[in-house]
C-alpha angles and dihedrals in degrees: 000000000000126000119225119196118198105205093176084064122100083226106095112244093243086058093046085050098045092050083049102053094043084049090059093041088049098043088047097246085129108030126208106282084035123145109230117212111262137240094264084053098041097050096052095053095033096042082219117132115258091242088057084052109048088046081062080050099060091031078067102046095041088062088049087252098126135357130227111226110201113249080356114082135241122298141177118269120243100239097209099054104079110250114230114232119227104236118183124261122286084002100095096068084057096064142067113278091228084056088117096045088048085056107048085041085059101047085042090061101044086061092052086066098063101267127138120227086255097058093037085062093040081054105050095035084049085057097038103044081048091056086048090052084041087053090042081096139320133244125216109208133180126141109276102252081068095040082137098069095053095054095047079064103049088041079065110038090052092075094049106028110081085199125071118273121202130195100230120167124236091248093053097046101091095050090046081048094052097060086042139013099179114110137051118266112223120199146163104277086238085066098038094098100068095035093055093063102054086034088058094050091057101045100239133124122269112195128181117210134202134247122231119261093244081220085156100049087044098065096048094058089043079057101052124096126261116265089030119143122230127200125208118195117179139142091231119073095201087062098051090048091054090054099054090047089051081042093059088036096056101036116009115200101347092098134057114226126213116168126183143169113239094233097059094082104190085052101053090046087054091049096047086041091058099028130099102182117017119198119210147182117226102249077057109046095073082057092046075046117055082031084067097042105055093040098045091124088058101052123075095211146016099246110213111253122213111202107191098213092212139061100171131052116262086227092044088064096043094052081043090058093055102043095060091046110255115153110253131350125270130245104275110254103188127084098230135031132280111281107252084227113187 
């Protein structure tokens, strides 16, 4: 079997030599067990560099076409004998034991439709390569008059994310898309809608994430007497406007509620003055804080402040993290699962 490479063709001539080689393989010419020439041998009857060569090489054995067998040479796989993957060290106990079948299954089923083992790879590198510019940074996106919500969930994800994470609002998206589409934009579900679809016409990732239960904070107010009066402090307004509707929801008229940012000063007063018990998010306790410390001889008495330590779901990042394409989960860091928010 000779090898012809047509160097006045638009097809480069790696991807001539790969479809020839599978033809042979396919057509028996080189059964399975079969040598295949090597480098020094192609090169001389292809007039193609070595280097050009042995990339075809791990092209094939990359799509199980052929195996490299060390100080040996290069041969045709048998088909019917199940290829071992190389997975990378210490990351075999971490998958499923059926990771090679799933593959296989995939790549089976990308041939019954019709594909080749060239486009199947094109296929699958054109996905994967996607999900790596989707994990180059992520945005954190909500409209600016709910900028807060957007930074409670960049002041999580930090800590957990090994890519940069911006705060960018909603108005502003399309312009920060426009110099660069690489990178997933993340966003409050109640948001996901309009940032899909910019999302969609620059070809980037838009993912919704999940708040925490609250599981914690709810019990406690389950817990308080009636005619009590609650306190919320957040930097996002649209938070503060789905308590008070759970609030109502969960116990009418029985508690009084009071809500402030903690930026407007003579509200927040107001709220720690009336308030028995005040409810916080973290980027707002140091302000409650300092509030109560500096008008301590105003107030009657302390009220008890209840700081919930988490804004996200512990499942939402992890799923998050995989999306975008990190390696492993992280340990959960919230009390409660993730809201099955709709």
């Amino acid at each position: 079997m000779r090898f012809h490479i047509q160097q006045e063709s638009d097809i480069p001539a790696s991807t001539q030599l790969y479809n020839q080689i599978c033809f042979a393989i396919a057509a028996r010419h080189y059964p399975p067990g079969h040598r295949l020439p090597s480098t020094r041998q192609l090169a001389m009857q292809t007039g193609l560099h070595r280097n050009t060569i042995s990339k075809v090489y791990r092209q094939l054995e990359n799509d199980g076409v052929v195996e490299a067998m060390a100080g040996s040479g290069i041969y045709v796989r048998d088909q019917q004998k199940p290829r071992e993957l190389k997975v990378p060290p210490g990351l075999r106990n971490r998958l499923r034991p059926d990771i090679d079948r799933e593959v296989r299954q995939c790549v089976d089923g990308l041939l019954n439709a019709g594909c080749t083992l060239q486009q199947a790879r094109e296929l699958l590198t054109r996905e994967i390569d996607w999900r790596l510019r989707c994990g180059a940074r992520v945005l954190v996106s909500t409209p600016r008059e709910d900028i807060g919500a957007s930074m409670l969930i960049a002041e999580e994800l930090v800590p957990v994310l090994e890519v940069p994470v911006e705060v960018v609002p909603m108005e502003e998206l399309e312009a920060v898309l426009e110099s660069s589409s690489n990178g997933t934009v993340v966003t409050s579900r109640y948001f996901l809608q309009p940032v899909e679809e910019l999302a969609q016409r620059f070809g980037v990732r838009a993912v919704a994430v999940d708040l925490n239960d609250f599981h914690h904070e709810l019990n406690l107010l389950k817990e308080l007497r009636s005619g009590s009066c609650v306190g919320l402090v957040s930097i996002s307004p649209g938070i503060l406007r789905a308590a008070e509707v759970i609030l109502h929801s969960m116990r009418g008229n029985e508690l009084l509620v009071m809500t402030a940012n903690p930026d407007v000063g003579s509200r927040l007063l107001a709220l720690l003055r009336a308030a028995s018990h005040v409810l916080c998010d973290r980027p707002s306790l140091p302000l409650v804080e300092q509030t109560l410390r500096q008008n301590r001889s105003q107030l009657m008495r302390l009220p008890q402040v209840h700081c919930a330590q988490s804004y996200l779901g512990a499942a939402t990042i992890d799923l998050l993290r995989k999306e975008i394409g990190l390696i492993g989960p992280r340990d959960s860091h919230s009390d409660g699962p993730a809201a099955q928010a709709g």
